[in-house]
DOROVEX-834092 format. One record per residue: residue number from 0; residue in three letters; chain; x, y, z of N, C-alpha, C in turn. Coordinates in nm, 3 decimals. Layout:
BEGIN
+-----+-----+-------+---------+---------+---------+---------+---------+---------+---------+---------+---------+
|   n | res | chain |      nu |      nv |      nw |     cau |     cav |     caw |      cu |      cv |      cw |
+-----+-----+-------+---------+---------+---------+---------+---------+---------+---------+---------+---------+
| NUM | ALA |     A |       X |       Y |       Z |       X |       Y |       Z |       X |       Y |       Z |
...
+-----+-----+-------+---------+---------+---------+---------+---------+---------+---------+---------+---------+
! end
This chain:
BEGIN
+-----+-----+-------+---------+---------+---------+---------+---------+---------+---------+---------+---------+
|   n | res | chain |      nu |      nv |      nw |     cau |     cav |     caw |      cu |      cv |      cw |
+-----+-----+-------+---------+---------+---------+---------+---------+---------+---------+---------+---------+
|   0 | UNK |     A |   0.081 |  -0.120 |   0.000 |   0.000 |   0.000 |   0.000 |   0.085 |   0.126 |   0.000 |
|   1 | UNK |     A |   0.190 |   0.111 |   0.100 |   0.282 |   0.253 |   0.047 |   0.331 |   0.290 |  -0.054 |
|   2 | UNK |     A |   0.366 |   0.222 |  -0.128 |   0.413 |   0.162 |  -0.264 |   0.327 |   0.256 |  -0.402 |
|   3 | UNK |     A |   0.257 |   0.159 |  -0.350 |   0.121 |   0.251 |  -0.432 |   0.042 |   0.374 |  -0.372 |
|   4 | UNK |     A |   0.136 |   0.428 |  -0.319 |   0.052 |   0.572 |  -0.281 |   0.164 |   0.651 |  -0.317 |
|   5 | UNK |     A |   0.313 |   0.579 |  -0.334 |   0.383 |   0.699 |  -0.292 |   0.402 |   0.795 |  -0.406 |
|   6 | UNK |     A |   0.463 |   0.899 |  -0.411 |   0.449 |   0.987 |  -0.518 |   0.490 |   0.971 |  -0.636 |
|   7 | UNK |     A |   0.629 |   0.895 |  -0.609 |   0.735 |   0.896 |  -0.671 |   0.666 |   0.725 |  -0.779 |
|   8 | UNK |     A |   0.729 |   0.763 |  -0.869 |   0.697 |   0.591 |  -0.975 |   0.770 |   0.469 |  -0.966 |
|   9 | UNK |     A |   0.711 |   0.373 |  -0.950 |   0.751 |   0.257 |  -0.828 |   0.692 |   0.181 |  -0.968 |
|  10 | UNK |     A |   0.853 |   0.080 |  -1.000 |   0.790 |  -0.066 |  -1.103 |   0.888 |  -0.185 |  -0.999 |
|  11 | UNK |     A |   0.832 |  -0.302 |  -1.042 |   0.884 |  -0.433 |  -0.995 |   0.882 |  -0.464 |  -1.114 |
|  12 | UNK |     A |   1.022 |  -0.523 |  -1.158 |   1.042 |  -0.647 |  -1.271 |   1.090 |  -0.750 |  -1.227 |
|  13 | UNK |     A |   1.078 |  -0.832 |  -1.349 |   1.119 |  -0.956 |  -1.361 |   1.262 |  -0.943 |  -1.364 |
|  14 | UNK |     A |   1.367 |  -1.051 |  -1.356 |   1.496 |  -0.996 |  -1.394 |   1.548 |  -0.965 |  -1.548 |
|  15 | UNK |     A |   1.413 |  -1.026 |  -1.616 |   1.492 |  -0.950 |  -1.759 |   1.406 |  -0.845 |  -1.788 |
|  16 | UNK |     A |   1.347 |  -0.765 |  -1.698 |   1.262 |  -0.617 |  -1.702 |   1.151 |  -0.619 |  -1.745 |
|  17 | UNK |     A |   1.077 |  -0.701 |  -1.725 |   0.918 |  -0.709 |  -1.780 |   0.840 |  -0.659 |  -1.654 |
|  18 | UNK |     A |   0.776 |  -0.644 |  -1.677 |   0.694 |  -0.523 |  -1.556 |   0.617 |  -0.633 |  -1.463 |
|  19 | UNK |     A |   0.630 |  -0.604 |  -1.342 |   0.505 |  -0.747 |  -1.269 |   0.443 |  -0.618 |  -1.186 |
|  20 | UNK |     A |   0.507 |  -0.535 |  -1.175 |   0.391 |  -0.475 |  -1.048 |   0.422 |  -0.311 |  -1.062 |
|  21 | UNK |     A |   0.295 |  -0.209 |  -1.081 |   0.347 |  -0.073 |  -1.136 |   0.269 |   0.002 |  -1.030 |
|  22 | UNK |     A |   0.306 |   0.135 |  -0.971 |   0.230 |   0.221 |  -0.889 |   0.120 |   0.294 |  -0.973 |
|  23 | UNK |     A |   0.054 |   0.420 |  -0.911 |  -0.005 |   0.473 |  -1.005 |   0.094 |   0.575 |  -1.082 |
|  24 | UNK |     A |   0.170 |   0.636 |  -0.954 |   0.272 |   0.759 |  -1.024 |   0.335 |   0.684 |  -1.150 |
|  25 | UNK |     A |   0.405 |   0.572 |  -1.168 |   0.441 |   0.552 |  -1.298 |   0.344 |   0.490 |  -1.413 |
|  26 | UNK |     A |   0.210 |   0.498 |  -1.408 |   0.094 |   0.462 |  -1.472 |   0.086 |   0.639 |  -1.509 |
|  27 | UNK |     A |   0.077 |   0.731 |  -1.434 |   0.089 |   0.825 |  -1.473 |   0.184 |   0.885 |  -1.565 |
|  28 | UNK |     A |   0.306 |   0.835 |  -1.553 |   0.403 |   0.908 |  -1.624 |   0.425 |   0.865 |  -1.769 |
|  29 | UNK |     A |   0.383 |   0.734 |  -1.773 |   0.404 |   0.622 |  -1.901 |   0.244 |   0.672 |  -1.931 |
|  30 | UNK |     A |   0.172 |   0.760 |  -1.898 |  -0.006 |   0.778 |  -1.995 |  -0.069 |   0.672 |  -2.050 |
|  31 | UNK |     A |  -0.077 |   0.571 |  -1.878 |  -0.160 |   0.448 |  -1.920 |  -0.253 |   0.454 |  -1.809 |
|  32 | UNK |     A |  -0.382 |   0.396 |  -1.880 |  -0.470 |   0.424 |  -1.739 |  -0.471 |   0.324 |  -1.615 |
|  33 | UNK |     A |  -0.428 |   0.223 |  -1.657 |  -0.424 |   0.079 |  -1.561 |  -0.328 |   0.007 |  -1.525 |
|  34 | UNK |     A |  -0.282 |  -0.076 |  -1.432 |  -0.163 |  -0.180 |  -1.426 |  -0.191 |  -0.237 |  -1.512 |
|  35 | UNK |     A |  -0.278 |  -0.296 |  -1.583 |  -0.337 |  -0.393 |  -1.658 |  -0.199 |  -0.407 |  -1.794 |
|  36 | UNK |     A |  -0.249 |  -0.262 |  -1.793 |  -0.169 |  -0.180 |  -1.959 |  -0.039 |  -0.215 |  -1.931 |
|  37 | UNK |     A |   0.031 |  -0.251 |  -1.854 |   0.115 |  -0.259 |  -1.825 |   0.197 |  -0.367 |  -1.759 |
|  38 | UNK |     A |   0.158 |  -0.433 |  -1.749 |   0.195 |  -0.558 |  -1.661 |   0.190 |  -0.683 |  -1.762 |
|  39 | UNK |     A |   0.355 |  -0.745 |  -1.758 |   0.428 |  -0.845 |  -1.871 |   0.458 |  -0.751 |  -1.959 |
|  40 | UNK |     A |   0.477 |  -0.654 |  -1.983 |   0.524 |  -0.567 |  -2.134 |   0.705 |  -0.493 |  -2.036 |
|  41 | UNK |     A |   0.825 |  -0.477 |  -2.113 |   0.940 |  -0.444 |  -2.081 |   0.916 |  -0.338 |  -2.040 |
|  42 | UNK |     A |   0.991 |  -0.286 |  -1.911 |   1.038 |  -0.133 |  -1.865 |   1.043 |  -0.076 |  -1.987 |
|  43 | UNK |     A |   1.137 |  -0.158 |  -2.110 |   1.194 |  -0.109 |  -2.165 |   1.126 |   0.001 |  -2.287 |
|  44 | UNK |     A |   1.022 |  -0.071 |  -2.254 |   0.901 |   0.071 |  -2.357 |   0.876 |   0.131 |  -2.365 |
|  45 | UNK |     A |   0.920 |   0.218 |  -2.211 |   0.908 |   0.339 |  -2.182 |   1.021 |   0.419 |  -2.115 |
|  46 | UNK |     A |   1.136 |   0.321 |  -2.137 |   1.272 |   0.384 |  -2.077 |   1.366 |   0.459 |  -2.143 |
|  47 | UNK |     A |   1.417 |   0.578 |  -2.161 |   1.549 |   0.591 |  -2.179 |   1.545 |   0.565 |  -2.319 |
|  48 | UNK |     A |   1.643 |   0.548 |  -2.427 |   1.680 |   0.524 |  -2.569 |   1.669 |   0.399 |  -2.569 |
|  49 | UNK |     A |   1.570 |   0.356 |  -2.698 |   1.523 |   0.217 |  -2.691 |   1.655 |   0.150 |  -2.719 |
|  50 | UNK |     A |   1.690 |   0.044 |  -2.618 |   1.773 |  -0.098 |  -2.648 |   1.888 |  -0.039 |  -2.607 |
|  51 | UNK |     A |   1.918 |   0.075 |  -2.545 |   2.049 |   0.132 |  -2.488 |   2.069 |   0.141 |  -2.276 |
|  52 | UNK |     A |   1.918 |   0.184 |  -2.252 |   1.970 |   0.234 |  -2.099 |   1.899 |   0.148 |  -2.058 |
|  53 | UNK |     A |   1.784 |   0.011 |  -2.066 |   1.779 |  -0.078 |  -2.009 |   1.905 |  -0.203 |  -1.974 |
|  54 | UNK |     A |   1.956 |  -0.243 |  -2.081 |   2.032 |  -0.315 |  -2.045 |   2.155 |  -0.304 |  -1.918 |
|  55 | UNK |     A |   2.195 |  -0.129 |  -1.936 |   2.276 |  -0.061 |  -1.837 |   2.220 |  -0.077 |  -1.725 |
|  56 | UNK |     A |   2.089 |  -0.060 |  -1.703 |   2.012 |  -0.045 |  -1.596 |   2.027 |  -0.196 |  -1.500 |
|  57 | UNK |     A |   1.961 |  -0.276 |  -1.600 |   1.986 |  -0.450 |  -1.523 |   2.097 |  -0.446 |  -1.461 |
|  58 | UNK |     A |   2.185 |  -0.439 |  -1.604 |   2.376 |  -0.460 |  -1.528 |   2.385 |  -0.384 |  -1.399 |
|  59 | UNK |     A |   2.369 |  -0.276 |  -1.355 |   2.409 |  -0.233 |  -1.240 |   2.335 |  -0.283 |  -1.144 |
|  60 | UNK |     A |   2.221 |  -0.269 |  -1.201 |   2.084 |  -0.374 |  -1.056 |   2.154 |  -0.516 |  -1.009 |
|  61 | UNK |     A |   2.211 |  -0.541 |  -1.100 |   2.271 |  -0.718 |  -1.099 |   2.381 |  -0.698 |  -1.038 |
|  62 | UNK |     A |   2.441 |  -0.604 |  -1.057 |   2.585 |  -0.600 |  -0.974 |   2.597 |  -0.540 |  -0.828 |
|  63 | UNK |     A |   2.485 |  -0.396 |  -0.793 |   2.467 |  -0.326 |  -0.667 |   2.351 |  -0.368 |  -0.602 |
|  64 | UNK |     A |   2.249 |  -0.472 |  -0.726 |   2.143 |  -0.423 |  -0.605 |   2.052 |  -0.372 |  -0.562 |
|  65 | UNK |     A |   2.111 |  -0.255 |  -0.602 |   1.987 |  -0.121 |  -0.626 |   2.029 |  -0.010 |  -0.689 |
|  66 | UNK |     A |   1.954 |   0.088 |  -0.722 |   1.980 |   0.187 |  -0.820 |   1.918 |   0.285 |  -0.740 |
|  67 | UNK |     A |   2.082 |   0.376 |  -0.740 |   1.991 |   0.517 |  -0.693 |   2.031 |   0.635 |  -0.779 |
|  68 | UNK |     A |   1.992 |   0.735 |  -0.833 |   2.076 |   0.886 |  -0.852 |   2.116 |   0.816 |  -1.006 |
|  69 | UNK |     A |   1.971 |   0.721 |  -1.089 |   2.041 |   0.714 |  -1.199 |   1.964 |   0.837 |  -1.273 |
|  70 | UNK |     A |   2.013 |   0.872 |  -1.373 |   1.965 |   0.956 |  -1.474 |   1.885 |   0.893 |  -1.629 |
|  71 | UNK |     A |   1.796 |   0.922 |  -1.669 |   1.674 |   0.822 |  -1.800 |   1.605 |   0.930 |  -1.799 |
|  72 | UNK |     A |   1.546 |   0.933 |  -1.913 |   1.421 |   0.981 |  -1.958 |   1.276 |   0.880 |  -1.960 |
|  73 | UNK |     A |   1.154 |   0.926 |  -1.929 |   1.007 |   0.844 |  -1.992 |   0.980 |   0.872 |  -2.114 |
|  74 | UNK |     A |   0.939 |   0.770 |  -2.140 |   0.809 |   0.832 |  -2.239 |   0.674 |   0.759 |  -2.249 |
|  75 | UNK |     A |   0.594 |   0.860 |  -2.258 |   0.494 |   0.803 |  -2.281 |   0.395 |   0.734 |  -2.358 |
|  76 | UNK |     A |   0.306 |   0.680 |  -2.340 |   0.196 |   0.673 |  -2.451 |   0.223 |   0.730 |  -2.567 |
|  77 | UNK |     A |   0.199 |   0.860 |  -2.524 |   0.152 |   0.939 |  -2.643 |   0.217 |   0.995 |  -2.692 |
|  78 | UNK |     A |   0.411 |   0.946 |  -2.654 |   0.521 |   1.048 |  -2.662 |   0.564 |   1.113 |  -2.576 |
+-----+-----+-------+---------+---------+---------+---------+---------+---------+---------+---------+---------+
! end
């Protein structure tokens, strides 16, 4: 429940980045109305330069752990 309240955009992936669990803030930011829209489809659809800053992204998750103070762009839906 905090998760999903908090402001900030909150995804859970799989380890090869397929979406299992999305807040609303990043339902908001990606201009989808539902988890639905979103859930089994890649981070990567809405991350950063397609096929460039996901893979970076895993690698460091895989190596630290966690990710903080990274820098990406969204995009959305609609652009």
């Amino acid at each position: 429940d905090l998760l999903a309240q908090a402001p900030d955009a909150f995804v859970v992936s799989s380890p090869s980045g397929d979406i299992l669990s999305a807040n609303r803030a990043f339902l908001d930011l990606v201009e989808m109305g539902e988890e639905a829209q979103v859930l089994g489809r890649p981070l990567a659809d809405w991350l950063g330069r397609p096929g460039a800053d996901m893979p970076v992204l895993l690698s460091m998750l895989r190596k630290h752990g966690a990710l903080r103070l990274v820098s990406t762009a969204a995009r959305g839906r609609l652009g």
